[in-house]
Structure formats: structure tokens, C-alpha cells
C-alpha angles and dihedrals in degrees: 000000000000125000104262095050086043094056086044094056085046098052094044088065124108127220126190110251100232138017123216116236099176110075099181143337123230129178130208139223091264093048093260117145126229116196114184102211122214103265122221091289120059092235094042125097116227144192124337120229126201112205119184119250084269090048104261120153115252116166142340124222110208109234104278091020093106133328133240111272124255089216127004121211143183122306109022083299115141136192114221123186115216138162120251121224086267100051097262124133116259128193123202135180117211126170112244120230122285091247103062089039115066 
């Protein structure tokens, strides 16, 4: 393919104008916010970042470091859903670290 087809094909091609980084926004029993971020990939999920009620930073968890909760309860305590080594549905309550649970 010569140059100048080559650099048509490439400028014909659309590209969507913004890309969403936020992939979905959770709260906890104490007000805090989760936001799972996009990972690298478009169909990856990312880090997850913990803001304070007014909207403070407070922590950032790396992408596979912990997931977002399925339900969050009193006292920094967490359900998680996971799959046992048969299939079956597990729950499983964890307490989430002191610093996202002051």
C-alpha cells in the first residue's frame, strides 16, 4: 500500500471523542465514596479510589488489591460474593482497612 492511501485510510478513521474513566460509583456505611476507575484496557477495570463524605481523598486501592464490596455494613465491616470451589455462592464478611474506615 503506498504512503498517500495509507495516510487516507488513516485519516478516514473515527475515533470516539472521549473516553470514560469512572466505571461506577459505590458508598459505604460511613458516607465514604468508592469510584472504581477504567484500567489500561477499555474493557479492564482499574484502580479503586475512597474520597471522604466532602469529598477529601483518602486512599487509593491498586487494581486487584481488593474489590469493591458487594455490601458494605457498620463498623468498617464488608460482604464480599465469591464462588466456592463447586460453583456455589459464598459470602464472606471482611473489615475493611482503618483507613478507609474512620
Amino acid at each position: 500500500m503506498d504512503r498517500k492511501r495509507e495516510r487516507e485510510r488513516i485519516e478516514a478513521l473515527e475515533f470516539y471523542h472521549e473516553i470514560p474513566i469512572v466505571q461506577g460509583l459505590y458508598t459505604s456505611w460511613n458516607g465514604k465514596i468508592w469510584v472504581r476507575r477504567r484500567g489500561d484496557q477499555p474493557i479492564g477495570s482499574g484502580d479503586v479510589d475512597v474520597l471522604a463524605v466532602e469529598g477529601r481523598y483518602v486512599g487509593t486501592f491498586r487494581g486487584g488489591e481488593i474489590d469493591i464490596p458487594d455490601a458494605f455494613g457498620p463498623d468498617g465491616l464488608a460482604a464480599f460474593i465469591e464462588t466456592g470451589a463447586l460453583g456455589e455462592s459464598i459470602v464472606v464478611v471482611r473489615r475493611l482497612p482503618l483507613a478507609v474506615n474512620r
